[in-house]
C-alpha positions in Angstrom: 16.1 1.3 -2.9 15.4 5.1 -3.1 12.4 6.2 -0.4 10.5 9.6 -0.6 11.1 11.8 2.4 8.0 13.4 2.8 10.3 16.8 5.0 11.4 17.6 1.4 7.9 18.2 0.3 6.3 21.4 0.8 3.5 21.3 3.5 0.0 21.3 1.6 1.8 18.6 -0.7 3.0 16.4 2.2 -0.9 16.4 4.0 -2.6 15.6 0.5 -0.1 13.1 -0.1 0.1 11.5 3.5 -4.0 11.8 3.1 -3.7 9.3 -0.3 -1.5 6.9 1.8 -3.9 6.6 4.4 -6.7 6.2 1.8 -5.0 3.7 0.1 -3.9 1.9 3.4 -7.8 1.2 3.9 -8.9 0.3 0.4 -5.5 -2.1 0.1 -7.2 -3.6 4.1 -10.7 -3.7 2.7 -9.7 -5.1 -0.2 -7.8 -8.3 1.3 -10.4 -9.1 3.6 -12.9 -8.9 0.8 -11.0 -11.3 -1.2 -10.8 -13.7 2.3 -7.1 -13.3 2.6 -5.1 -13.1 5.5 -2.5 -10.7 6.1 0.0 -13.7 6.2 -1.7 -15.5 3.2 -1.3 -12.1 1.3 2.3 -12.2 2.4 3.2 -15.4 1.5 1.8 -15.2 -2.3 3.4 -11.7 -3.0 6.7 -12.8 -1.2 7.0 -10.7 2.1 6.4 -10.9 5.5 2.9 -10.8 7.4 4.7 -7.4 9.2 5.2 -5.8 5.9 1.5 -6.5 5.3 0.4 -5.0 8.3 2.5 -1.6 8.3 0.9 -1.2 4.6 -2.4 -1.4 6.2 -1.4 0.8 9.5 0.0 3.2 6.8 3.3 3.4 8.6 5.4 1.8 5.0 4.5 2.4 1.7 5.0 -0.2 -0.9 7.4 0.3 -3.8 5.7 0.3 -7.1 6.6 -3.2 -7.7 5.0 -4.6 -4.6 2.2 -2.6 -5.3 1.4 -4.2 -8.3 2.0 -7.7 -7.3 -0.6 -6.7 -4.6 -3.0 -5.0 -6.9 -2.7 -8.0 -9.1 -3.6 -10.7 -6.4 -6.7 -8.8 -4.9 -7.9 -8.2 -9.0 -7.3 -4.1 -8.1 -8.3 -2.0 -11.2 -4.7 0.4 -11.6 -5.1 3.8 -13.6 -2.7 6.5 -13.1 -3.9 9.9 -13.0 -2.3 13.0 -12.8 
């Protein structure tokens, strides 16, 4: 699987984008917790690991589009795109 390598991007780009990963980190957290799952409850139902979970949260992975979706869909997350 491809991976972004955020060195490639040009400065301002890389700080807004690591800002939106950080963001999202803490709405994806506040948003389990809301719904009463656990990280490992979360895990289990989107097939992954309780660790993968957890660096989603910590911001330190970011999931690929698919996982993101399986996520979004378990927590009821509205999805829009926008450019």
């Amino acid at each position: 699987m491809a991976s972004i390598h955020l060195d490639s991007i040009p400065l301002k780009d890389r700080q807004r984008i690591r800002r939106q990963l950080s963001e999202f980190a803490q709405r994806l957290k506040v948003a389990r917790e809301a719904s009463g799952l656990t990280q490992e409850a979360l895990a289990e139902i989107v097939d992954t690991t309780p660790g993968y979970i957890r660096r989603v949260e910590n911001g330190h992975d970011t999931p690929s589009l698919l996982m993101f979706l399986r996520i979004a869909g378990v927590l009821k997350l509205k999805v829009s795109l926008k450019s």
